[in-house]
N, C-alpha and C positions, 0 to 999 in steps of 0.2 A: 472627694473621689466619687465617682458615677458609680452607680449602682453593677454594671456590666461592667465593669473594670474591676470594680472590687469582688465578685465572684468570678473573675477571670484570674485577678490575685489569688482568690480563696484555692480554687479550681489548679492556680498553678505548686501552691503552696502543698496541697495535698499528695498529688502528682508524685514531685520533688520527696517529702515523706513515707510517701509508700516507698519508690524506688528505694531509699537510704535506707529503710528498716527492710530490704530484701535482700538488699548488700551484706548489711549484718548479719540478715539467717542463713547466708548461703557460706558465709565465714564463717560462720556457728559451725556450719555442716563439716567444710573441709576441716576445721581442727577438731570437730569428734573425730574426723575419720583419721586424722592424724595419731591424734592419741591411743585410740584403739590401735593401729597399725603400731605402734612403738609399745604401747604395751604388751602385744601379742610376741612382736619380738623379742621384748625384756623376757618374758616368761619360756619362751624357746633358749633364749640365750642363758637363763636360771636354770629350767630344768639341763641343759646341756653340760653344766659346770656341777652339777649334784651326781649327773650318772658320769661326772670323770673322778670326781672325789667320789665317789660310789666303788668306779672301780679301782683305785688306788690303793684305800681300806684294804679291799677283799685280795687284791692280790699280795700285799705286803702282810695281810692279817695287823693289821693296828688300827684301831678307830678313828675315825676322820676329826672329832675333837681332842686326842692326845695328839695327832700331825697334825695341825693347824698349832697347838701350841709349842712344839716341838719345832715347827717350820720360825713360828714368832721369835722361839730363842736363839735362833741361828744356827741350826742345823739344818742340813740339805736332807731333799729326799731322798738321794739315795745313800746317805748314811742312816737313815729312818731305815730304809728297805734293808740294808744290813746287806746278807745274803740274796735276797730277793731282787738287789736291782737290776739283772737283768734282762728278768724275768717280770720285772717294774717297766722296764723301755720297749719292750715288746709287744706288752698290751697295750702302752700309751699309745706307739707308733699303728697299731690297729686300729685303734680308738681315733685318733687322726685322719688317718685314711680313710675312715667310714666316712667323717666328716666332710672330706674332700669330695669323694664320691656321689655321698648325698646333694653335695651342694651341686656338681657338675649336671644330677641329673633334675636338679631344680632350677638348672641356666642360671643358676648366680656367677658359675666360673665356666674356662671353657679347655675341652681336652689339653691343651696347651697347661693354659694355667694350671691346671693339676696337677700334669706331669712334672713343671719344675718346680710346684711345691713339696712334691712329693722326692724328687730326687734329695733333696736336702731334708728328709723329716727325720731321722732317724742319729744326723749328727745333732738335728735341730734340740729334739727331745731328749737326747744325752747332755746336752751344754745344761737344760733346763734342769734336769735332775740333781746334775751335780752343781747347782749355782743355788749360795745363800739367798733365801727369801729379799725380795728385791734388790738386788744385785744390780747393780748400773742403770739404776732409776732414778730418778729426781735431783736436785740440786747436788754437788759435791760439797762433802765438808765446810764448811768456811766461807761458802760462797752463795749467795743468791741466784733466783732464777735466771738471771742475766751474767753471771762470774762476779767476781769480786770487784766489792764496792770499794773508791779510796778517790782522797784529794783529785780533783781534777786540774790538768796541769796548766801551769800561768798561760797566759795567751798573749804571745807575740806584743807588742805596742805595734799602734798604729804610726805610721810616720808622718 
């Protein structure tokens, strides 16, 4: 190979290199900023779950680790809240609606969608109170994520 051709190689080689390691640092970049952004949210979405188990406690007066394990034996909150529960669905249904509001004024959602989140909060939040700790979540009895597993049936002959 000629001397001009192989620093035309060299030349193109390097080129080629740089570009590919800027590609990398500019991916580097967007998943820093990804993960920053998703963690900022986990921690909004942490502390938002602390000040409703915050205000849960304080209105029911019971500590959020005797209802957590209270909640795990199968008791509903508002048999926890005893006398308190309606006075339990009240501040939730606040506690919600602050939510909505905030979001509305952060343009995550839009008057609309507020409005009919909001029409149904308050049946929303009473189902919730009175339903055992996960209640109509995950697989049923007996069944896998897909229903129940079993012989599949003979196939036809071919003729």
């Amino acid at each position: 190979m000629s001397s001009k051709k192989r620093m035309a190689a060299v030349a193109l080689t390097i080129s080629a290199l740089s570009l590919g390691s800027i590609g990398v640092a500019s991916a580097d970049d967007k998943g820093a900023a990804k993960s920053a952004t998703h963690a900022a949210h986990k921690a909004a979405h942490d502390a938002n779950h602390a000040a409703k188990e915050a205000l849960v406690a304080t209105t029911i007066g019971v500590d959020v680790a005797t209802i957590k394990t209270r909640l795990a034996a199968g008791e509903t909150l508002g048999a926890i809240a005893g006398a308190k529960k309606d006075a339990l669905i009240t501040a939730l249904v606040a506690f919600k609606t602050k939510n909505i509001d905030a979001a509305v004024a952060a343009g995550k959602l839009t008057a609309t969608q507020a409005t009919a989140m909001k029409a149904n909060l308050t049946a929303h939040v009473t189902e919730r109170v009175n339903a055992v700790r996960g209640e109509g979540k995950g697989p049923k009895e007996g069944k896998g994520p897909k229903g129940p597993k079993g012989p599949k049936p003979p196939k036809a002959p071919r003729p």
